[in-house]
N, C-alpha and C positions, 0 to 999 in steps of 0.2 A: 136501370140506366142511371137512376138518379145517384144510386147507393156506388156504382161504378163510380161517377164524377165526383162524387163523396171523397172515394179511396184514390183519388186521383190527385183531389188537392190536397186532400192531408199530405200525402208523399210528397208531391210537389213541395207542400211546407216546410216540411221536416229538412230536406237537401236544401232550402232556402233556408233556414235557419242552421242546417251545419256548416253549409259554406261561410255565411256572417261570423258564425262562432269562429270557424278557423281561419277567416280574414280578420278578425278582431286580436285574435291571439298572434297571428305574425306580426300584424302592426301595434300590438304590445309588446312583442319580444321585441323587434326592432329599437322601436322607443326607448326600450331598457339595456338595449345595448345588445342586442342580435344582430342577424344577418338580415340587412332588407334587401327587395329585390334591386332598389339604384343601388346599393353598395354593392349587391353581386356585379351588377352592370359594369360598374368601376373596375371591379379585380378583374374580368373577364377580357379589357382589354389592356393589362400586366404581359397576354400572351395573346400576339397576332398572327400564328399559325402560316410563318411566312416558311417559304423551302429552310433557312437558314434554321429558323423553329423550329420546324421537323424533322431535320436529319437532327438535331441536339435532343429531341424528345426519344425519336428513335433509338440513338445513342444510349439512352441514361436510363430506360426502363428496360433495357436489355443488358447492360455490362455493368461492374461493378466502380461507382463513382470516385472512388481512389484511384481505378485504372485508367480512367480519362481524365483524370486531372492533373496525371503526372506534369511536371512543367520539364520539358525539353532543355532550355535552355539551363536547365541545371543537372541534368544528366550526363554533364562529362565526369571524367574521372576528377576524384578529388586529391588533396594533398592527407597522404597519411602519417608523415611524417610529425613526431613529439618533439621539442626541445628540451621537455625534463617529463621525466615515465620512470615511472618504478618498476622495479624489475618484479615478472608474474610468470609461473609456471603452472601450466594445466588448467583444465576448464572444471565447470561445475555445472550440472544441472539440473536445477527445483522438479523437473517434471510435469504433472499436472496438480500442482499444490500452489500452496501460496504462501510459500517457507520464503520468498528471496529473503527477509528479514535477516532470517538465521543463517542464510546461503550467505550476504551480504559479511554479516558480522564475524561471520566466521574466518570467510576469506580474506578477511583483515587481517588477523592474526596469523591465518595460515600463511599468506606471504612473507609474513615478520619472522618466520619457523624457518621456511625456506632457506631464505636471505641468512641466516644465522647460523642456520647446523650445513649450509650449503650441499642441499637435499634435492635429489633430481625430480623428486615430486612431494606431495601430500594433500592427502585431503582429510576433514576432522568428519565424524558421524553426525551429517546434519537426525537421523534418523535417532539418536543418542537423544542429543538436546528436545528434540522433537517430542518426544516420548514425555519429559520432566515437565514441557511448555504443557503439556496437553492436561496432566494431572494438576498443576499449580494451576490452572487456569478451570479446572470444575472448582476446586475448592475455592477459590478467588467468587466465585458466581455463588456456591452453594451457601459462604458464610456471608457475601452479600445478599443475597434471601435472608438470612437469620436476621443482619442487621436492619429489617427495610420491612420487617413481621408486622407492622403495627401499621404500615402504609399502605393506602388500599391499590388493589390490582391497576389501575388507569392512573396512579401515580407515574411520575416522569421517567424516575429511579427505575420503580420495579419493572415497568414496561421496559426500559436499555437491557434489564438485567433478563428478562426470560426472553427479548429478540435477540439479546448476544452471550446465550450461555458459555458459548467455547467458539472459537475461530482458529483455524489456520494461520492469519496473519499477526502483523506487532509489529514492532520498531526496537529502537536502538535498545533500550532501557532493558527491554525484556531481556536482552542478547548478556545484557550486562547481569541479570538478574537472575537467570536460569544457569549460566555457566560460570559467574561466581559463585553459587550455590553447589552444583551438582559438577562441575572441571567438565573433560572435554578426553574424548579419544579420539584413535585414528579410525577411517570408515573401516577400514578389516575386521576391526574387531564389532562392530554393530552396523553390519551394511543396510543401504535401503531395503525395504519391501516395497510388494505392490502396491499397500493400504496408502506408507510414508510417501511413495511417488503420485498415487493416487488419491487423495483426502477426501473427495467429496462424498464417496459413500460413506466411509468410517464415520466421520465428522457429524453427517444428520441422525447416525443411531445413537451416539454419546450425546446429541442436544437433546436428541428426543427422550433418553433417561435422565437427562441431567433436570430438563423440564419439569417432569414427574416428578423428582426427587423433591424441585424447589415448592411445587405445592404441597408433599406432606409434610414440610418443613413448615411453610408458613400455616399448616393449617394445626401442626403439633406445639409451634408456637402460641398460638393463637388460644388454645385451650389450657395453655398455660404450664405446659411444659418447661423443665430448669432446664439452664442452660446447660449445665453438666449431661443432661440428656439428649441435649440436641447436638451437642458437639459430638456426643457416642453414635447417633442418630446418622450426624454428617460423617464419621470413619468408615462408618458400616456401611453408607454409600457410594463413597471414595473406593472403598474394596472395591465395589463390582465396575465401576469407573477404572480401576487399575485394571482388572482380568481384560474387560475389553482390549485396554492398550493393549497387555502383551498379547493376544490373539491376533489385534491388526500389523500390532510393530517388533514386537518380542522382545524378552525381559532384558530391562536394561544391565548390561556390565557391572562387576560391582568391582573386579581384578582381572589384569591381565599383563600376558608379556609381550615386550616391544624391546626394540635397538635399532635406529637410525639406520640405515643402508646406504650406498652408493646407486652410481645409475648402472652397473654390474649385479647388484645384487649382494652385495657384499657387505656385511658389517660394520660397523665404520663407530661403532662405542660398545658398549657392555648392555648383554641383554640382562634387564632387571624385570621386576614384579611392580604394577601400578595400579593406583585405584585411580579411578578420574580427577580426582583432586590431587593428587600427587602427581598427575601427568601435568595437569596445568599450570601447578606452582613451580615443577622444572622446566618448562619448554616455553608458556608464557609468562606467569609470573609476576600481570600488570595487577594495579591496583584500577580496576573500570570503573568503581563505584566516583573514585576523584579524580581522577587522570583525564576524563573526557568531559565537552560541553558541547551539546545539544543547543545548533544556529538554526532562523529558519529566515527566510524571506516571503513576509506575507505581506505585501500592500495595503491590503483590506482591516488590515492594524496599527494600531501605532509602535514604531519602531520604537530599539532604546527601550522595551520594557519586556518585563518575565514573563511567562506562562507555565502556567501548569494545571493539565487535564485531568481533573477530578475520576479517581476511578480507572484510568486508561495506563494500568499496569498487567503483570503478567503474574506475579503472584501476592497473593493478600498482603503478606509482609516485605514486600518490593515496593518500590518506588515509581509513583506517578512519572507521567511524562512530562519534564519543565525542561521548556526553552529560551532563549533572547531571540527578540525579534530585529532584524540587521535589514541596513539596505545592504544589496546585491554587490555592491564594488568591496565592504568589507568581509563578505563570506568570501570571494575572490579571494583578498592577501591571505588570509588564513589557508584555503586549503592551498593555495601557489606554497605556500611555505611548508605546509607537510608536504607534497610531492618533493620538491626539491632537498628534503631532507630522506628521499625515498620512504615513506610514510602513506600507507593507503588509507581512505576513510570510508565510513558508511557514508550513503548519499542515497536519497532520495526524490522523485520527480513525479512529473506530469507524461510517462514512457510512449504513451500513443501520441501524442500531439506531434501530424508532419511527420512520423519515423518510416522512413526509406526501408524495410524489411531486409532485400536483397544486399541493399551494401551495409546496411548496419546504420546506417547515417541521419541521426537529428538535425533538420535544419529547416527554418522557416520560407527556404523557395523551394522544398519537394515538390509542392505541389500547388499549383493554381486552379483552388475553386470556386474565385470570383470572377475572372474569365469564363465557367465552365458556367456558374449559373446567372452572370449577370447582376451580380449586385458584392457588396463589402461585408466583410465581417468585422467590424471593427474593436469589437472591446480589450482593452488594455487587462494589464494582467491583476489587478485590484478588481476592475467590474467582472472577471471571470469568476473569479472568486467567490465575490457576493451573488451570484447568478447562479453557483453550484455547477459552472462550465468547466472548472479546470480545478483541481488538485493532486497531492502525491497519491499515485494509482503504485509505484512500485521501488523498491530499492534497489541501489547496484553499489559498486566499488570504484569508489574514482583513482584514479591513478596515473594520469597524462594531462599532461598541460599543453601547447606550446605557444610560446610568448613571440612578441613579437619585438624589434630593434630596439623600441622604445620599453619595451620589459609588461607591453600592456598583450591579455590571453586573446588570442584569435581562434584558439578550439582545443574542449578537452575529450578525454575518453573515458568511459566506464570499465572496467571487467563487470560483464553480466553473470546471471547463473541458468544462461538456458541453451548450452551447449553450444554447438557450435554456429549456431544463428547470429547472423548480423556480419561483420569483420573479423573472422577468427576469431570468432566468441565473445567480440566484446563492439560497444557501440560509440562512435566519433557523433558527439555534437556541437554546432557552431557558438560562438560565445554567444552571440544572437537569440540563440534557440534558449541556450543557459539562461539568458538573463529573462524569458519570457516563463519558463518551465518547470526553472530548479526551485527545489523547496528548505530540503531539509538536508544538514551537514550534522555528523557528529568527528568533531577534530579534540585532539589533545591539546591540555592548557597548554600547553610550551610556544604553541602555535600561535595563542589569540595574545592580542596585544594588552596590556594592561588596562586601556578601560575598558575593554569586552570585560574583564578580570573581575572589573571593579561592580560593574552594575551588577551582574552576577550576584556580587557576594552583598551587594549594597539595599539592592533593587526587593521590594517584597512582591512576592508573584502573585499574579491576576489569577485570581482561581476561573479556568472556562468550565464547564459542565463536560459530562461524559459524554453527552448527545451533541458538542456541538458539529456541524454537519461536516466544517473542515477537519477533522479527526475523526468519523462514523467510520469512514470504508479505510481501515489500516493496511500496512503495505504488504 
């Protein structure tokens, strides 16, 4: 009996001293900055479970919250109508890749072909360039390893350089730097593949050998290997890096034959023999490396000054990405003045923010989800920034303005590269949207006014880092 009551109060003790401990430790977490139970008390009456509360709950955990939030009052039709649109023939679609970069850049030029040889269509082999981005872009990483051998693994560097051995994505500079390098054909002669439509499997078995490669580099480095050997070391790895390619995309073009056609089918110049570089030098024949400047509008910086992203090129002996940082009203007169000189640009954005799917349409009243949950979102486009809320998620082709009496833009238009989604394949947003959204412009000096000219060439560039977070996820 006694030995009973014994085993009676020990137990008792023990749940008397773990309740204490775990009432001790909430009202230490709280203290420190947890969840107490008055502060639960407080949030719990956030939501009073009134009818109006409950058909909104029932609502919102059963359908999807873009589709309740549409706003009505802005679901009539809109005006489609451009004052100054360059003239665009045919659509384009990335697939499930994340080429628009090269979709983008391309189709700049490709309009400029059109308009020129007055051609009832064309499109260039994004699948071509593709191919060239994919190999300058192992070696770009594999001799970044060489150079970064002496830095240890949790270094800044070498950790950017083994989470981003190769990517799908890039921006303008690549566009510039892959196809002044390597020229450009028509898709006939290098059509897509599954792999080129589809990247994501290709892509993680080239990171996963490119990975491997970079450690017996750094580690044949390390034991003191010449350079003359490590750079035999890095060809003889490139080789199996090249086989992949042609197996997912197939061997790139080296010559072929073309002649311009009519929309009959019909000849319309002399069929000759081309390598890609000879196609380019006759049909485009820009100088990209000087001819274009790289604007951007970022808040979160200070305007009136340079940048340039350490490392965030496309291949080793390519050129970093520098740009001028601009307020919004001067990227405006710049590309109003390439449209109107019929002149399409690269352009890139913030494409999910507010976009309308069905009609194609960017605009800051699609949708009301402060209505929908009761409260504001308020941060401006600086604190989005800093907050890692809002950057360029993707690139498109601008090419429509239309202005209004006073000569000031009320809405422009993209050509996309994702078929026929959105407006006839291409996306209307409100100047509104633009001014909250847009990021990045690549326009021809003829465009920019002389002091854009000036800083430019004046201005010494603010070196960012490869990692900074507004450049991580490229378009």
């Amino acid at each position: 009996m006694w030995q009973l009551n014994l085993n009676l109060i020990i137990s008792m003790n023990k749940s008397i001293a773990t309740f204490l401990f775990v009432a001790f430790a909430m009202g230490a977490q709280a203290q420190n900055g947890g969840i107490s139970d008055e502060m639960l008390r407080e949030m719990k009456k956030s939501y009073q479970a009134t009818p109006a509360e409950k058909a909104l709950r029932n609502a919102i955990t059963t359908n999807d919250v873009r589709v309740l939030a549409v706003n009505r009052d802005n679901a009539a039709n809109y005006d489609t109508y451009f004052s100054n649109k360059v003239s665009s023939k045919g659509l384009t679609d990335q697939k499930s890749s994340g080429r628009c970069w090269l979709f983008t850049g391309l189709n700049v030029f490709r309009a400029k072909m059109i308009a020129q040889y007055n051609l009832p269509s064309l499109e260039f082999s994004q699948n071509y360039n593709f191919f060239w981005d994919q190999l300058e872009k192992a070696n770009l990483f594999l001799q970044g390893v060489i150079d970064t051998y002496e830095k240890p693994m949790n270094d800044k560097m070498v950790e950017f350089l083994f989470k981003n051995p190769v990517s799908d994505g890039g921006q303008f500079t690549g566009v510039v730097d892959i196809i002044g390098k390597y020229g450009v054909v028509p898709k006939e002669v290098m059509p897509e593949t599954y792999n080129s439509e589809n990247t994501a499997r290709m892509s993680s078995f080239i990171k996963l050998k490119l990975r491997e490669y970079g450690l017996q580099l750094r580690e044949q480095a390390a034991k003191g290997t010449k350079m003359a050997d490590l750079e035999k070391n890095k060809t003889e790895m490139l080789g199996t890096i090249y086989r992949m390619l042609v197996y997912t995309l197939g061997e790139p073009v080296t010559s072929f034959q073309w002649v311009p056609r009519d929309a009959d089918g019909k000849p319309t110049g002399e069929l000759k023999t081309y390598t890609p570089q000879s196609f380019y030098k006759e049909f485009i024949n820009e100088d990209l490396e000087n001819n274009y400047i790289m604007v951007m509008n970022d808040p979160s910086r200070p305007f009136w000054k340079v940048y340039e992203i350490d490392f965030d090129r496309h291949a080793y002996d390519g050129h970093n990405w520098l740009y001028l940082n601009l307020p919004i009203d001067e990227i405006k007169q710049m590309a109003i003045a390439s449209i109107k000189d019929n002149t399409m640009m690269y352009f890139s954005c913030d494409v999910n923010q507010s976009l309308d799917k069905e009609r194609g349409l960017l605009d800051l009243k699609n949708y009301d989800y402060e209505s929908l949950f009761g409260t504001t979102f308020g941060m401006d486009k600086k604190q989005r920034i800093q907050t890692f809320s809002s950057g360029s998620t993707h690139a498109m082709t601008l090419m429509a303005v239309d202005l209004d009496s006073a000569g000031k833009p009320t809405k422009w238009m993209v050509e996309n590269s994702w078929g026929q989604y959105g407006y006839k394949g291409h996306l209307i947003m409100t100047d509104e949207w633009f001014n909250e959204y847009m990021f990045r412009l690549a326009v021809k000096k003829k465009y920019a006014p002389a002091k854009v000219l000036d800083v430019l060439k004046k201005e010494k560039p603010i070196r960012l880092p490869a990692w900074d977070p507004m450049f991580a996820n490229e378009e």
